[in-house]
N, C-alpha and C positions, 0 to 999 in steps of 0.2 A: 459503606453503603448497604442499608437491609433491603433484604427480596422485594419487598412493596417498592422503594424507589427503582432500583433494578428493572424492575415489570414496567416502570411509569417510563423508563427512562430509555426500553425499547420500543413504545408506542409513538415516541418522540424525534426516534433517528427519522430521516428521511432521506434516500437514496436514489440520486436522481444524476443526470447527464452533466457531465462538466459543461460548462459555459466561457465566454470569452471572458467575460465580466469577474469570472473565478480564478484569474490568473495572479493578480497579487497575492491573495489568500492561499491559495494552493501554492506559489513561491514559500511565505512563511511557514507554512504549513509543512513543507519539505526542509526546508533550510531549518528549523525549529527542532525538528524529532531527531537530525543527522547530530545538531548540536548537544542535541541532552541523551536521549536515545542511545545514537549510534556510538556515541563519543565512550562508551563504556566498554566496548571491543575493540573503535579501532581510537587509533592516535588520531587528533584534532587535525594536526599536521597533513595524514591523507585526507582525511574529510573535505578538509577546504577546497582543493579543486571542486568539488561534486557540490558545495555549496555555493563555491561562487558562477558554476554552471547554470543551476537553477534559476535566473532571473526571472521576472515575471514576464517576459519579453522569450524566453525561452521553455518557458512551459507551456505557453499558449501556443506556439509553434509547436511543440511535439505533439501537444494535445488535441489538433487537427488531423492529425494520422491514424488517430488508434480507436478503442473503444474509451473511454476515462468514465468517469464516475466519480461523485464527489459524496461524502456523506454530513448532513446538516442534522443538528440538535437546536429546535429552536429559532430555526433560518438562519445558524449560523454553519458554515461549513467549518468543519473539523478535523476531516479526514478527503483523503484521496488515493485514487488505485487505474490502473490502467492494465486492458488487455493490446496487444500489440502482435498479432497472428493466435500465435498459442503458448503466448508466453505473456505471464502476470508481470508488469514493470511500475516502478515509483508508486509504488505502497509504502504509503506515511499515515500514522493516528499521529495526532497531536498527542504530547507524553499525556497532561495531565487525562486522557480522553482513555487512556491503553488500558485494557485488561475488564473493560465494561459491556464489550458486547456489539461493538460499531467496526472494527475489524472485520467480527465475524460475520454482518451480517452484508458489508462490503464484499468481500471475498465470495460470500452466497450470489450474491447479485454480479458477479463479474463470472462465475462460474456458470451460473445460467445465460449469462451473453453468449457462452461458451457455447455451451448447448445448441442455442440459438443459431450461433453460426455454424453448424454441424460439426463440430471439434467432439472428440472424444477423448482429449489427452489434454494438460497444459504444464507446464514448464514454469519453473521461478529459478532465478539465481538468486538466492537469499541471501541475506546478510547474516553474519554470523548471531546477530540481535535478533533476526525476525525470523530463526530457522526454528526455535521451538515452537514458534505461533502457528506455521505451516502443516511440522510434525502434529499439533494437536488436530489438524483439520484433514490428515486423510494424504496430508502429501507426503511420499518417500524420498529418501538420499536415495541419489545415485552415485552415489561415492567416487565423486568428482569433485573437487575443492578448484576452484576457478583464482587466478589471481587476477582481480579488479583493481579499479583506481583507489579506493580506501584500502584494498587488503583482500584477505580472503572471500569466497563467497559459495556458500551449498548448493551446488543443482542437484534441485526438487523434482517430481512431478509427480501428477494425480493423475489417474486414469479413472471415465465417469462411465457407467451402466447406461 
């Protein structure tokens, strides 16, 4: 991709509130990046619980509790993210979607919810796939390796000015 598409291609995200309507999509969308994504740290074998958790029946239920946020290219939704107190939860980019700029600009927009809700700190248990993406954005190990249902997991946090 050259910087001109790049530029085109952030005028185009668009980052707006999860919806109910959003739940098959954000399903795939989770169950999709766990399969290709994730599957390159941990074994498929643990993954599959956390895949077959995600129904689209169960994402819409969790996604009534929290803050969520979906991110569309297009008015198509691609990505998904969630704040949950003060801790970042079910952040997924569609693979072919990773490393363009819709993570980060997700991760912006759940961090100023943050703000928003007078937080000054938040929290990730990362996956060992999405802890370099964090490290680039300002969050620290806390040198704590969690054992989750796929396997390990890095607790992160950011502290905001």
């Amino acid at each position: 991709m050259n910087h001109c598409e790049q530029g085109d291609l952030s005028k185009r995200v668009h980052i707006r509130p999860y919806q109910a309507g959003d739940a098959e999509t954000v399903s795939v969308i989770i169950r999709t990046t766990m399969r290709i994504s994730n599957s390159a740290d941990y074994a498929v074998e643990r993954l599959q619980p956390l895949i077959d958790y995600f129904s689209p029946a169960k994402v819409d239920q969790i996604n009534q509790t929290r803050t969520s946020l979906v991110a569309e290219v297009d008015s198509v939704v691609i990505a998904t993210a969630g704040l949950e107190d003060a801790e970042l939860v079910t952040f997924f980019v569609l693979p072919k979607w990773q490393g363009r700029g819709i993570g980060a600009s997700l991760l912006q927009a759940l961090e100023a919810a943050a703000r928003d809700q007078g937080l000054s700190e938040l929290k990730v248990d990362a996956s060992v796939t999405g802890a370099r993406f964090y490290e680039r954005h300002g969050y620290q190990r806390s040198g704590e390796i969690l054992e989750g249902t796929a396997g390990p997991q890095v607790s992160m946090h950011k502290r905001f000015d």
